[in-house]
PAPADO-695195 format. One record per residue (C-alpha): x, y, z; residue in one letter; residue number from 0. Coordinates in nm, 4 decimals. Example, Ala and Ser with C-alpha at 12.3 -4.5 7.8 and 13.67 -1.06 7.14 Angstrom:
// PAPADO-695195
<pt x="1.2300" y="-0.4500" z="0.7800" rest="A" nr="0"/>
<pt x="1.3670" y="-0.1060" z="0.7140" rest="S" nr="1"/>
//
This chain:
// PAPADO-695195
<pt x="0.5370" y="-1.5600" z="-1.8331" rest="X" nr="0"/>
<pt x="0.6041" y="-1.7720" z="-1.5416" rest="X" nr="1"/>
<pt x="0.6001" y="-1.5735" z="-1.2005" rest="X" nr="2"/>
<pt x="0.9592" y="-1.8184" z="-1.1637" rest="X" nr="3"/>
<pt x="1.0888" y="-1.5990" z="-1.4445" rest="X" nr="4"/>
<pt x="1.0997" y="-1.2699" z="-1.2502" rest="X" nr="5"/>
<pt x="1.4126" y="-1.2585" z="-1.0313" rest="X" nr="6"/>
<pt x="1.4327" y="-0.9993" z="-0.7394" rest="X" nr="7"/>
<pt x="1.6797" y="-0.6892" z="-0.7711" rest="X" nr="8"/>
<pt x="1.8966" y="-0.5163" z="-0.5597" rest="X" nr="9"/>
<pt x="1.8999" y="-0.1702" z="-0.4850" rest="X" nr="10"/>
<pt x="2.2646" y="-0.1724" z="-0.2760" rest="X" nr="11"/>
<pt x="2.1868" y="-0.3879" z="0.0482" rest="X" nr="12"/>
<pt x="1.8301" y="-0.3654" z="0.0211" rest="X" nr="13"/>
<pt x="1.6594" y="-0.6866" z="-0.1489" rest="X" nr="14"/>
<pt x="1.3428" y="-0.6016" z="-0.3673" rest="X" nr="15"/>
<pt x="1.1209" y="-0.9220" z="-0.4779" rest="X" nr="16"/>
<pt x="0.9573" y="-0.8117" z="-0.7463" rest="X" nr="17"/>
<pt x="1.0569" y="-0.6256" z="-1.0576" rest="X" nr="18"/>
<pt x="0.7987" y="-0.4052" z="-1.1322" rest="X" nr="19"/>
<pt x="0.8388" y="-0.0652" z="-0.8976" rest="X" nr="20"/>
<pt x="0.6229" y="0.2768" z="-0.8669" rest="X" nr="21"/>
<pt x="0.7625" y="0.5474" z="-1.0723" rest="X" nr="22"/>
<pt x="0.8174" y="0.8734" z="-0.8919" rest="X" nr="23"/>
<pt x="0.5386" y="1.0870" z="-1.0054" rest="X" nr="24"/>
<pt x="0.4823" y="1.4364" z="-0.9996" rest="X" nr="25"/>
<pt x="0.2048" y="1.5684" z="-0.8001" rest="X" nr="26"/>
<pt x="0.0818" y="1.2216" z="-0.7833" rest="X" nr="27"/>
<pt x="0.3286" y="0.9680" z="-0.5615" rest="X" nr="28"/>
<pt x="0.3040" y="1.1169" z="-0.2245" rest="X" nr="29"/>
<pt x="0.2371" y="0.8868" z="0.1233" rest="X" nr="30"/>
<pt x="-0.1684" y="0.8187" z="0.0739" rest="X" nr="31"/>
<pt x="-0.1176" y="0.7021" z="-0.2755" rest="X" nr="32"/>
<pt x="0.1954" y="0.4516" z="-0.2343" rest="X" nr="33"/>
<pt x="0.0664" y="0.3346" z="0.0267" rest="X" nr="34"/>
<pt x="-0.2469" y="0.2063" z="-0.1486" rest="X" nr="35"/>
<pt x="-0.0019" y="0.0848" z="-0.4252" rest="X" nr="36"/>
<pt x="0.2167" y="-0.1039" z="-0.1837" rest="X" nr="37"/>
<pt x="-0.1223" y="-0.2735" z="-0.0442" rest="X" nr="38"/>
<pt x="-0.1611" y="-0.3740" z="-0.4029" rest="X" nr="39"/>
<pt x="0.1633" y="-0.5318" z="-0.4673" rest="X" nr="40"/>
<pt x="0.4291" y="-0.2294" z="-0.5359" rest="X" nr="41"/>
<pt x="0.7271" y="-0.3822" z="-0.3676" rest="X" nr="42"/>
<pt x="0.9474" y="-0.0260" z="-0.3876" rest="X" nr="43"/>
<pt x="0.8673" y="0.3170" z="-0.4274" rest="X" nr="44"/>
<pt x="0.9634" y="0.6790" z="-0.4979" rest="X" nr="45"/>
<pt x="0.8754" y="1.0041" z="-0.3769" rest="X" nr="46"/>
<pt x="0.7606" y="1.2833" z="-0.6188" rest="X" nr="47"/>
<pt x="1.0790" y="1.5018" z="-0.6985" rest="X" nr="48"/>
<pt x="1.1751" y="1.7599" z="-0.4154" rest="X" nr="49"/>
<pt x="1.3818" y="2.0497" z="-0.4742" rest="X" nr="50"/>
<pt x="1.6629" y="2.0457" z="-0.2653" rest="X" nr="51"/>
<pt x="1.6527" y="2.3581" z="-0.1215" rest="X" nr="52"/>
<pt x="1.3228" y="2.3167" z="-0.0099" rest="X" nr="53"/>
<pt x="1.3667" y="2.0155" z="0.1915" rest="X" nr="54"/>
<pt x="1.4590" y="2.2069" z="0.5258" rest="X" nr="55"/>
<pt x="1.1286" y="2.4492" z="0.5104" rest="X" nr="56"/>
<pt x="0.8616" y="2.3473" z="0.7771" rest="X" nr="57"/>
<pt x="0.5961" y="2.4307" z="0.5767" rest="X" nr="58"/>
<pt x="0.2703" y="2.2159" z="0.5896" rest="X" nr="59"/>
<pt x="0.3074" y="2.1550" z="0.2146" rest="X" nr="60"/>
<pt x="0.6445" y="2.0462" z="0.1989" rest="X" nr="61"/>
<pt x="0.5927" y="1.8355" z="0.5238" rest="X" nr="62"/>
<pt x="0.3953" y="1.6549" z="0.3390" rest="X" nr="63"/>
<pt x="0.5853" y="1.5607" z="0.0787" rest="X" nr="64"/>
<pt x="0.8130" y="1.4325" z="0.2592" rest="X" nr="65"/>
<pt x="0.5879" y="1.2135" z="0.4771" rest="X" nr="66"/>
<pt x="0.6346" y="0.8314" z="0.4825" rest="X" nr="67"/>
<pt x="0.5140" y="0.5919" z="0.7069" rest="X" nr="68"/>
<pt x="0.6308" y="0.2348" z="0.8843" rest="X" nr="69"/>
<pt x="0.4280" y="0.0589" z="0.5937" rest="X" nr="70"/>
<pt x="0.5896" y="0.2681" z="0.3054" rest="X" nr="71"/>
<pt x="0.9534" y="0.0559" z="0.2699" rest="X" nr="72"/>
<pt x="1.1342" y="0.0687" z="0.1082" rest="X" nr="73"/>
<pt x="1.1036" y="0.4026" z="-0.0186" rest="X" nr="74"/>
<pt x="1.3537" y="0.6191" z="-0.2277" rest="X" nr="75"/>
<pt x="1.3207" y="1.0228" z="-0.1383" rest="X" nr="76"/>
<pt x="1.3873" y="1.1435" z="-0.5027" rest="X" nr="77"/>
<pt x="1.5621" y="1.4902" z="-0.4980" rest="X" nr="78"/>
<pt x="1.6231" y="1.7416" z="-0.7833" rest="X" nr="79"/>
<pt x="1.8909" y="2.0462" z="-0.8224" rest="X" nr="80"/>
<pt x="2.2199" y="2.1480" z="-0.9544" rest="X" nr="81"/>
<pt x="2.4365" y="2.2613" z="-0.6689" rest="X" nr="82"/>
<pt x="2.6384" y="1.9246" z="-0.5100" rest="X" nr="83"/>
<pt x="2.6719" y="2.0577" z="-0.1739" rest="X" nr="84"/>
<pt x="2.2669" y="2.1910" z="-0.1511" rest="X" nr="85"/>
<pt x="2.2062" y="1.8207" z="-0.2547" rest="X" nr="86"/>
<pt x="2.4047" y="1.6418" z="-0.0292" rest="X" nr="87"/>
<pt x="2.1906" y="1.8327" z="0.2547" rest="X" nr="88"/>
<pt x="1.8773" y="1.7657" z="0.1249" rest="X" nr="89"/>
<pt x="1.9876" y="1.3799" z="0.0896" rest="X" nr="90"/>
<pt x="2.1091" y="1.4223" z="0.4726" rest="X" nr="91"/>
<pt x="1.7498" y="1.5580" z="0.6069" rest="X" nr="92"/>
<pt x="1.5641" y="1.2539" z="0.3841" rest="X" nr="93"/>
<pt x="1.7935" y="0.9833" z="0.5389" rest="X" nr="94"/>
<pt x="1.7263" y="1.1657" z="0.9095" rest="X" nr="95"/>
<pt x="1.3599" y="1.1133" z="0.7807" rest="X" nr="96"/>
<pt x="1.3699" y="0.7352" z="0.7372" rest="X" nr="97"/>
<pt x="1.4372" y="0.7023" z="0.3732" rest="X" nr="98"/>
<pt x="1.5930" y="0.3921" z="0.3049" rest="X" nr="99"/>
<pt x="1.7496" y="0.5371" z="-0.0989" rest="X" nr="100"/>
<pt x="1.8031" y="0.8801" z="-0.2036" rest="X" nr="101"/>
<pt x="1.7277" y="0.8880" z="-0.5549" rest="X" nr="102"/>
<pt x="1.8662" y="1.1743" z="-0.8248" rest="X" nr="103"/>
<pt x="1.6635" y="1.3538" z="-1.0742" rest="X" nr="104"/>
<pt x="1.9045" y="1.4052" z="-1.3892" rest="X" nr="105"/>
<pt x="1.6152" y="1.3589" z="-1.6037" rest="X" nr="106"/>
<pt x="1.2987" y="1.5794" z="-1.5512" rest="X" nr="107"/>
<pt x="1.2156" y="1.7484" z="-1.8529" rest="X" nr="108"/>
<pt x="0.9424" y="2.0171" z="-1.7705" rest="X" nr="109"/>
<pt x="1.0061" y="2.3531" z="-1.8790" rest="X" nr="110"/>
<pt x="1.0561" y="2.5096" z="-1.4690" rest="X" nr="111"/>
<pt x="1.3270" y="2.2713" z="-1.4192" rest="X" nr="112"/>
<pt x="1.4949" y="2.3264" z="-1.7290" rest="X" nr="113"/>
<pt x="1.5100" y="2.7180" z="-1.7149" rest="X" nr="114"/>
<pt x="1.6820" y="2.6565" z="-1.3906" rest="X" nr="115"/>
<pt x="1.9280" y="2.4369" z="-1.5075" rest="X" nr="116"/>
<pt x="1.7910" y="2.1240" z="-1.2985" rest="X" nr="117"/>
<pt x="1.6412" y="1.7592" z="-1.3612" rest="X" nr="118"/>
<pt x="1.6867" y="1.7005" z="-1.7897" rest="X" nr="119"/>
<pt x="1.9607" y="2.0166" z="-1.7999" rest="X" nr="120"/>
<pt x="2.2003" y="1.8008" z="-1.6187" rest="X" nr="121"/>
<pt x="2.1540" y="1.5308" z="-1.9107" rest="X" nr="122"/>
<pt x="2.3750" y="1.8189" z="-2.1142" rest="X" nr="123"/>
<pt x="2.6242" y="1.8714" z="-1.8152" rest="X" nr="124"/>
<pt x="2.7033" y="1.4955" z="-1.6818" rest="X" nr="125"/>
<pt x="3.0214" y="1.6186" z="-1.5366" rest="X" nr="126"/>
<pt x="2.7699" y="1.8025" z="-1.3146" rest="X" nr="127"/>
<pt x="2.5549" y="1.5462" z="-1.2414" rest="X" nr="128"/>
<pt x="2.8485" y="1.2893" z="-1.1529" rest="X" nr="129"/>
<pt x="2.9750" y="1.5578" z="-0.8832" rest="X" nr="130"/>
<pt x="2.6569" y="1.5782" z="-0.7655" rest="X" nr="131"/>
<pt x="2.6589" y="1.2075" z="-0.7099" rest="X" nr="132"/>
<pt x="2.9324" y="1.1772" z="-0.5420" rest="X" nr="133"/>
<pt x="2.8777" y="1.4861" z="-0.3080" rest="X" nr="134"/>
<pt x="2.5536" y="1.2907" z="-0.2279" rest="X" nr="135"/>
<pt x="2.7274" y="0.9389" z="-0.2036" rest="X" nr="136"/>
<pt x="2.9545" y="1.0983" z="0.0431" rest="X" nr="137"/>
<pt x="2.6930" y="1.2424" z="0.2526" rest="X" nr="138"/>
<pt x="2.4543" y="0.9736" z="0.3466" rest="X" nr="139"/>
<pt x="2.5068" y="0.6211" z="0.4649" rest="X" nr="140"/>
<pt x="2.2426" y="0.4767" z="0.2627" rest="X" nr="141"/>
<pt x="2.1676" y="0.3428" z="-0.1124" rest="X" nr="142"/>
<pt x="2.2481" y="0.6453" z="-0.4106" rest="X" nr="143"/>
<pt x="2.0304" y="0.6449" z="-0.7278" rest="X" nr="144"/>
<pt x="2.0259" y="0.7872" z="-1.0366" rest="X" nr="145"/>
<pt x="1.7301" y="0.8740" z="-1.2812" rest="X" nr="146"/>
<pt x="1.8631" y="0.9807" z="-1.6555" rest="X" nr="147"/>
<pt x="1.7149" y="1.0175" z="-1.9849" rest="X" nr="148"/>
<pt x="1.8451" y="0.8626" z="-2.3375" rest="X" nr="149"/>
<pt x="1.9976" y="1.1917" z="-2.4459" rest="X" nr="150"/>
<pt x="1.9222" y="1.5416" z="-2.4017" rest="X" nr="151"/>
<pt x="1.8401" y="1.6829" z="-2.7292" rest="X" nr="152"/>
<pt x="1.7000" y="1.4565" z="-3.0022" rest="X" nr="153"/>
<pt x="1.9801" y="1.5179" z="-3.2504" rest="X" nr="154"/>
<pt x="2.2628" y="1.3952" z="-2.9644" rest="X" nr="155"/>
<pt x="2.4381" y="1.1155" z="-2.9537" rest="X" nr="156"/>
<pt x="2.4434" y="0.8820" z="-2.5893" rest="X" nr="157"/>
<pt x="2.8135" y="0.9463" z="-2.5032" rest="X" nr="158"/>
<pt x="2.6203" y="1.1937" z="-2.2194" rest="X" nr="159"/>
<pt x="2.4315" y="0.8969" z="-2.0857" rest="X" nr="160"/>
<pt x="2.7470" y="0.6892" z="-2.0426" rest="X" nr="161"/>
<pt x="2.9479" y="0.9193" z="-1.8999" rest="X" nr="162"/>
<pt x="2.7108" y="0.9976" z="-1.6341" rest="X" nr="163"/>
<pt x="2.6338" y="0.6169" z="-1.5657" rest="X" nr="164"/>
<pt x="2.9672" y="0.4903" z="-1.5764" rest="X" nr="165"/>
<pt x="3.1014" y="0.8378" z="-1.3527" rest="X" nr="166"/>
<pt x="2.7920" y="0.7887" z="-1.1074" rest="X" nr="167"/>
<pt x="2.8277" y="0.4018" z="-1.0923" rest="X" nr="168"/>
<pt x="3.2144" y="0.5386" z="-1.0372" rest="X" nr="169"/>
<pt x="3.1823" y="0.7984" z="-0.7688" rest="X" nr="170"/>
<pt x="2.9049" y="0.5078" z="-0.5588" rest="X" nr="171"/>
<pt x="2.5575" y="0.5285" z="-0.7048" rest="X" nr="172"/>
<pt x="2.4350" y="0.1570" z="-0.6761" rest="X" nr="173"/>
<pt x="2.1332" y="0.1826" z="-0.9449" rest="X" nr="174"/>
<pt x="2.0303" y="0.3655" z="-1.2193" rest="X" nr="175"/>
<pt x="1.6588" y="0.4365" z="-1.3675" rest="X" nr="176"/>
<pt x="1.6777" y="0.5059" z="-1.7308" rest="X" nr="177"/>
<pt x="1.3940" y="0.6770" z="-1.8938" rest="X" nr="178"/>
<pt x="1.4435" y="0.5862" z="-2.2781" rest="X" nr="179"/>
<pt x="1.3403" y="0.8908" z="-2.4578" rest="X" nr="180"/>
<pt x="1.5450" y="1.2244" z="-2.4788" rest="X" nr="181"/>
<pt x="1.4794" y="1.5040" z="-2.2182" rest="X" nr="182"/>
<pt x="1.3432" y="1.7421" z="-2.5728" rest="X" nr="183"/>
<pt x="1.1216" y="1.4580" z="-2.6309" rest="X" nr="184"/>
<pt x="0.9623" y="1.4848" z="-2.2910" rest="X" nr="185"/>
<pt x="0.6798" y="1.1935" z="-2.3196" rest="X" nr="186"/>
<pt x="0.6024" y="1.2294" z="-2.7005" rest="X" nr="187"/>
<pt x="0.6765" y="0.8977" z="-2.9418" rest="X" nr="188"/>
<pt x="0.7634" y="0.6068" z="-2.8303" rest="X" nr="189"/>
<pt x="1.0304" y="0.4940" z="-2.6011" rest="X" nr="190"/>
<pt x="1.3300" y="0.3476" z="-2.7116" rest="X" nr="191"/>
<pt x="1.3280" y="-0.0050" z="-2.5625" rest="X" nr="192"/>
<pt x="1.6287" y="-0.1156" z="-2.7879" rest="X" nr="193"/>
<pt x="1.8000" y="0.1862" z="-2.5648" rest="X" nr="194"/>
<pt x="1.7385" y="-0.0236" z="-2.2870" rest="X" nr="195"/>
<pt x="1.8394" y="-0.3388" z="-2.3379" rest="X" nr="196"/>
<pt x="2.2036" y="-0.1793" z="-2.5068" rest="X" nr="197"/>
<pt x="2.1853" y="0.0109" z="-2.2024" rest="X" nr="198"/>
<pt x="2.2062" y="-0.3261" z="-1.9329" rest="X" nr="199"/>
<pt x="2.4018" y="-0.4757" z="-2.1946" rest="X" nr="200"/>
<pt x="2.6991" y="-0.1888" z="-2.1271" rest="X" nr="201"/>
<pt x="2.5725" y="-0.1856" z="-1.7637" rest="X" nr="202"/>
<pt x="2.5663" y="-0.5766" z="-1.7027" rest="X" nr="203"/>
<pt x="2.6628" y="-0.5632" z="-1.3081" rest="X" nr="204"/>
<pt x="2.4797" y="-0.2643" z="-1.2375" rest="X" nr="205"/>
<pt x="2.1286" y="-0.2236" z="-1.1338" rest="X" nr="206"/>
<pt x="1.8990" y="-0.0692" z="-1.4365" rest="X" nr="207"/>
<pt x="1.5574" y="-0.0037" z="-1.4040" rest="X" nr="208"/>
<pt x="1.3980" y="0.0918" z="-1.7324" rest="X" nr="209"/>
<pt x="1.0905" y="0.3382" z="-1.7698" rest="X" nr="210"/>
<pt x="0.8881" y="0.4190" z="-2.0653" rest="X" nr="211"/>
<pt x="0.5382" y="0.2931" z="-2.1923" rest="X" nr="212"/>
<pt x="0.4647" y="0.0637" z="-1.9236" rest="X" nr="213"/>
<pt x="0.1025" y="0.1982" z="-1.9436" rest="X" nr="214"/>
<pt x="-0.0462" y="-0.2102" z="-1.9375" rest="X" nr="215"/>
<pt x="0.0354" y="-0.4727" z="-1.7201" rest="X" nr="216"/>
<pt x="0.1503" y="-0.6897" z="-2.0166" rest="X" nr="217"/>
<pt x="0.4064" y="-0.3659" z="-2.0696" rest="X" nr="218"/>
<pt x="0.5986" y="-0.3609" z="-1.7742" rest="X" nr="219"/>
<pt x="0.6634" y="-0.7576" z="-1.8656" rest="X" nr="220"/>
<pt x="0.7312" y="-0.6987" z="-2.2505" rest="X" nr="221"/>
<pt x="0.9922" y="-0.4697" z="-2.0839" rest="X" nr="222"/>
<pt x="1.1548" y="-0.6894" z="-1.8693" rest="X" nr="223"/>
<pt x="1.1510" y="-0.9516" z="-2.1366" rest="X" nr="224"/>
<pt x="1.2673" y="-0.7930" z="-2.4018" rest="X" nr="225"/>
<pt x="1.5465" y="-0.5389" z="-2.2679" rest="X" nr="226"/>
<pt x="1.6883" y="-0.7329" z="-1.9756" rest="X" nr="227"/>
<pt x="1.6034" y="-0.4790" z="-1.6845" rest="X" nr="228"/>
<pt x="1.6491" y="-0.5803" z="-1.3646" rest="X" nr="229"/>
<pt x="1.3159" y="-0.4004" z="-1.3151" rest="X" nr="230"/>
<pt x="1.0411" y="-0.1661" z="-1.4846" rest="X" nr="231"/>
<pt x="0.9344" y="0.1327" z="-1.2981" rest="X" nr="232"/>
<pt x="0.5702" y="0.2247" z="-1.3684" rest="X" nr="233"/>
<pt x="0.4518" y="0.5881" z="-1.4072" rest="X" nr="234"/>
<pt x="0.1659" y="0.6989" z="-1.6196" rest="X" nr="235"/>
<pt x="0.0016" y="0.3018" z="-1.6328" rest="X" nr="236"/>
<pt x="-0.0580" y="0.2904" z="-1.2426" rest="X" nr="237"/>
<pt x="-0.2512" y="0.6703" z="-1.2430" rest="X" nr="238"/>
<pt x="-0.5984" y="0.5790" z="-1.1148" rest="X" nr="239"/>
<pt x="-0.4853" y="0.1783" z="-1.0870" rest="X" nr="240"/>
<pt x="-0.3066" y="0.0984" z="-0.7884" rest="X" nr="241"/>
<pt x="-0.4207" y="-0.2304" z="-0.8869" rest="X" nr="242"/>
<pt x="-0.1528" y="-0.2342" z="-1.1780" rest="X" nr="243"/>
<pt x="0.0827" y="-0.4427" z="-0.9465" rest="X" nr="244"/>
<pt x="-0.2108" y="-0.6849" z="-0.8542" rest="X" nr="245"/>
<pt x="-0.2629" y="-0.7295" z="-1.1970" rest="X" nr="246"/>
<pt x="0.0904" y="-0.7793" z="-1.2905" rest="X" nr="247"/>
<pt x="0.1307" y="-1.0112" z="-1.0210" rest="X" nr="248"/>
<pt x="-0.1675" y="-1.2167" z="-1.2429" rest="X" nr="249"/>
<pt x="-0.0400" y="-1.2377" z="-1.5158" rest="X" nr="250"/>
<pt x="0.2963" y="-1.3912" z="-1.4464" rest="X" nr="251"/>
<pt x="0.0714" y="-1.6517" z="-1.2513" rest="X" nr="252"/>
<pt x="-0.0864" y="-1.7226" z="-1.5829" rest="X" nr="253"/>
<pt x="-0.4230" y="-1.5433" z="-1.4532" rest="X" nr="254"/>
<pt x="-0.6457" y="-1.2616" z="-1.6433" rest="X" nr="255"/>
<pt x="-0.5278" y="-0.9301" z="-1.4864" rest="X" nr="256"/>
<pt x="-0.7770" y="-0.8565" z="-1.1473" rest="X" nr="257"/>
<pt x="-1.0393" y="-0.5950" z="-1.2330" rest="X" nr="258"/>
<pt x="-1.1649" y="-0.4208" z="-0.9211" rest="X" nr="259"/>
<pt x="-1.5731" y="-0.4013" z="-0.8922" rest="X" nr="260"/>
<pt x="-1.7710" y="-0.0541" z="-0.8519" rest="X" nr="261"/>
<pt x="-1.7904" y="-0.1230" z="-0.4842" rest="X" nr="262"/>
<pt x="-1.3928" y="-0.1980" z="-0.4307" rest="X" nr="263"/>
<pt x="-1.3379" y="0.0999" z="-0.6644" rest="X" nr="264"/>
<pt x="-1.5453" y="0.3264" z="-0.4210" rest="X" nr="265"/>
<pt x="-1.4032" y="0.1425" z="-0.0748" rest="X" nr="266"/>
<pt x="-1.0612" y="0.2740" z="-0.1985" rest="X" nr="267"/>
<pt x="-1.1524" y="0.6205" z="-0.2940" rest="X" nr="268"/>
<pt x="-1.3287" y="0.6777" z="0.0118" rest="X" nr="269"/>
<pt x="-0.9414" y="0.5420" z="0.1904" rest="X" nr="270"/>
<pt x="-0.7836" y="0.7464" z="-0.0113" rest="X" nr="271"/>
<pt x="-0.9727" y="1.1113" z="0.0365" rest="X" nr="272"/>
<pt x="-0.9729" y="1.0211" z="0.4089" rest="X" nr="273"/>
<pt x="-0.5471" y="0.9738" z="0.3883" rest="X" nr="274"/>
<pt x="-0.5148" y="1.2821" z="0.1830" rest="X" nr="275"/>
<pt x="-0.7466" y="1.4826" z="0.4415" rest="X" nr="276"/>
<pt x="-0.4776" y="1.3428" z="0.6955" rest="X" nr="277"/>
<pt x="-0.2172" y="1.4440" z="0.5166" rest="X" nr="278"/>
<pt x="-0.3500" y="1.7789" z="0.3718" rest="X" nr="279"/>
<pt x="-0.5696" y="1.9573" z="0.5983" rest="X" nr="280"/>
<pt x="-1.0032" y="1.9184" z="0.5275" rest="X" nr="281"/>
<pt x="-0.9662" y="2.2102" z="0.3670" rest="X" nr="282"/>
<pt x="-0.6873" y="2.1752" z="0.0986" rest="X" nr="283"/>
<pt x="-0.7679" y="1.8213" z="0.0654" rest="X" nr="284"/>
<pt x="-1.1024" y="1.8073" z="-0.2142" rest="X" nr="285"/>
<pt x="-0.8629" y="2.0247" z="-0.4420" rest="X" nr="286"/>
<pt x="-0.5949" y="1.8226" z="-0.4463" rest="X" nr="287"/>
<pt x="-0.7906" y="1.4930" z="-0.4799" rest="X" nr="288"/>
<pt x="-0.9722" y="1.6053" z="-0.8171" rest="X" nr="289"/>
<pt x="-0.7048" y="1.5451" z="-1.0325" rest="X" nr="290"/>
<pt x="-0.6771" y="1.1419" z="-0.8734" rest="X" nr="291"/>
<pt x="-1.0434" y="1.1345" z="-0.9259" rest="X" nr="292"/>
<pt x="-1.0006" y="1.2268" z="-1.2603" rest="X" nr="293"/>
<pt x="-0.7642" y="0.9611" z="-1.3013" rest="X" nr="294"/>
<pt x="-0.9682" y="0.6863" z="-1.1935" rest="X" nr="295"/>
<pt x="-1.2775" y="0.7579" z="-1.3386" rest="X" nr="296"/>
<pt x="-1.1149" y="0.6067" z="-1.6299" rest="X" nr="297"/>
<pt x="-1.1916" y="0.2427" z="-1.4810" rest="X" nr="298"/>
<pt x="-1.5530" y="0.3170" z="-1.4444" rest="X" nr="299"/>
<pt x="-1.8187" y="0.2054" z="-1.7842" rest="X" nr="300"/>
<pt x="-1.8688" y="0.6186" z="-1.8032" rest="X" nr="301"/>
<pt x="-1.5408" y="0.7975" z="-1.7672" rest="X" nr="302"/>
<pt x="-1.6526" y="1.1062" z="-1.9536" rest="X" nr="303"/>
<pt x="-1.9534" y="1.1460" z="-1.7439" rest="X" nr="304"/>
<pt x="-1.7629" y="1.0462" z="-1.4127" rest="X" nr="305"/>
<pt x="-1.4270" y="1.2269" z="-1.5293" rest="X" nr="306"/>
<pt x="-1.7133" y="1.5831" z="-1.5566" rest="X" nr="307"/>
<pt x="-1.8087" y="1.4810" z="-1.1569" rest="X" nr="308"/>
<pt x="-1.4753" y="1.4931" z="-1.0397" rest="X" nr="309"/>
<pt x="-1.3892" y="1.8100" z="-1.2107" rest="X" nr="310"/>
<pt x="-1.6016" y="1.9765" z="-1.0110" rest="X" nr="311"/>
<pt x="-1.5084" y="1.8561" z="-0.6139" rest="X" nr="312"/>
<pt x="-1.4483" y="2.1775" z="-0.4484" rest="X" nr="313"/>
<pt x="-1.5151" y="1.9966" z="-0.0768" rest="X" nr="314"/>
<pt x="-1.5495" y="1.6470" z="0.0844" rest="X" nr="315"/>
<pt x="-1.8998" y="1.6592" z="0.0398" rest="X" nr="316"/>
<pt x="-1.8446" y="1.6905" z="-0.3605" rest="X" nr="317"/>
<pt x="-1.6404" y="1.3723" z="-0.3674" rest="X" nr="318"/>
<pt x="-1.8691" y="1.2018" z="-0.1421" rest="X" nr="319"/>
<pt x="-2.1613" y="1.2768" z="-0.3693" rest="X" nr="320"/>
<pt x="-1.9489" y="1.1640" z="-0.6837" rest="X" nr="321"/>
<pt x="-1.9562" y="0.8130" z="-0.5115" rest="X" nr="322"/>
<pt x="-2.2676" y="0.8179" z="-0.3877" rest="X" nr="323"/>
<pt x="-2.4252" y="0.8680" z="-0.7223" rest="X" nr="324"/>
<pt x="-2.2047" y="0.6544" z="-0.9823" rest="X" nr="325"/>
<pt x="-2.0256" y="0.4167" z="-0.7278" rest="X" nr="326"/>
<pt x="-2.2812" y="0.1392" z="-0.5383" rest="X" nr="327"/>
<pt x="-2.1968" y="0.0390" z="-0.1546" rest="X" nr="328"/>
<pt x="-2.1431" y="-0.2965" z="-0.0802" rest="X" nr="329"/>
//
């Protein structure tokens, strides 16, 4: 595919040139780790979820979550709950914050946010999750997104999905991610890519990014070939390889996907403890950075052995002496 093939999207006012976006991401999407991705060629990108309620507290943690920078936009500030007026605070605090999209969970399906009747739940009340929308539309002077699943149980049928996209596309949201599996089929099987495309086909002049199985670079391109999305948001594909975008970027240039050497491997881990020290505190830091080590010692020739080193980081010296014995300096 010719890079003259991918067309930019819109997200409201704001102009994105290149269809291939960084998923929101759990525990994993926070300032250090889009900004490394947007160095790499993520054009837009979205916060892990937030709880609502919890975006006023001043605690260090959530501070950080909400962090962002000059070089991290456009950025959505992704939000998840079930009370409209809670959520159209929260959305308030993230525009005073510099987000340039509030984005809207309806489609988490962990077990803590379905036992409180948040993220996937709202897949089984969309008259819920439309008033939610439009609570939140009403609040902030800035671009309102959705995130939804297929279905929420298995056995439904999609009326739920279109009722909440054509009621949130109604009460002002400008975009909607769709994640094509049901909420009870978490990430198990195989996304539903035909989903998708029937999906843009009912949503023609409406923003849809589709997620699911972009886990290659040649993925989030099958995707956008093959369903009509204006754009693929990658999750699970770009843990431990902000170069996913890079390499995306290749291939619609007709060139092999970039791999990164040993040396650029270690030059960006070394960045990225040093961010999340920033961010984090020296002291909460190592913990939090096993699980991306983890992640990207899938790229080196010995991920078991490497994946074993990384377990075990309990302080900056630990990570440093993972590089220093499996990583060479320039």
């Amino acid at each position: 595919m010719n890079i003259s093939a991918l067309k930019p999207f819109r997200i409201g006012d704001i102009e994105i040139d290149f269809p291939v976006v960084l998923a929101p991401l759990a525990g994993y999407s926070d300032l250090p780790y889009r900004r490394l991705c947007r160095r790499l060629g993520a054009p837009y990108c979205t916060t892990e979820m937030m709880l609502d309620r919890c975006v006023a507290i001043q605690s260090r943690q959530q501070m950080a979550l909400i962090a962002t920078d000059e070089d991290d936009h456009p950025v959505a500030g992704q939000l998840i709950g079930n009370d409209p007026a809670v959520m159209a605070e929260a959305a308030r605090l993230l525009a005073d914050k510099g987000f340039d999209v509030i984005d809207l969970n309806f489609a988490c399906p962990v077990n803590k946010a379905m036992r409180r009747k948040r993220g996937g739940f709202l897949m089984s009340k969309p008259h819920l999750a439309v008033e939610i929308t439009r609570a939140v539309v009403e609040a902030v002077d800035r671009p309102v997104t959705i995130k939804v699943r297929q279905r929420f149980a298995d056995d439904d049928s999609e009326e739920n999905f279109w009722i909440l996209a054509e009621g949130a596309r109604q009460a002002g949201a400008v975009a909607v991610t769709v994640h094509a599996r049901s909420v009870a089929q978490k990430y198990q099987g195989v996304a539903d890519w035909d989903f998708l495309k029937r999906a843009k086909a009912g949503l023609a002049d409406w923003t849809v990014i589709g997620s699911g199985d972009c886990l290659r670079p040649q993925d989030a391109l099958a995707m956008l070939e093959q369903t009509g999305v204006d754009a693929a948001a990658v999750a699970r594909g770009v843990l431990g390889n902000p170069w996913f975008f890079r390499q995306v970027r290749d291939l619609t240039e007709g060139n092999q996907p970039y791999q990164p050497s040993l040396i650029e491997q270690r030059e960006l881990m070394l960045e990225h403890f040093d961010m999340a020290m920033k961010l984090y505190s020296p002291r909460k830091a190592p913990a939090f950075m096993r699980k991306f080590g983890i992640k990207y010692s899938r790229m080196h020739p010995q991920p078991k052995r490497i994946r074993m080193a990384f377990v075990g980081v309990k302080c900056p010296e630990d990570w440093q002496k993972v590089l220093d014995e499996y990583y060479p300096k320039r």
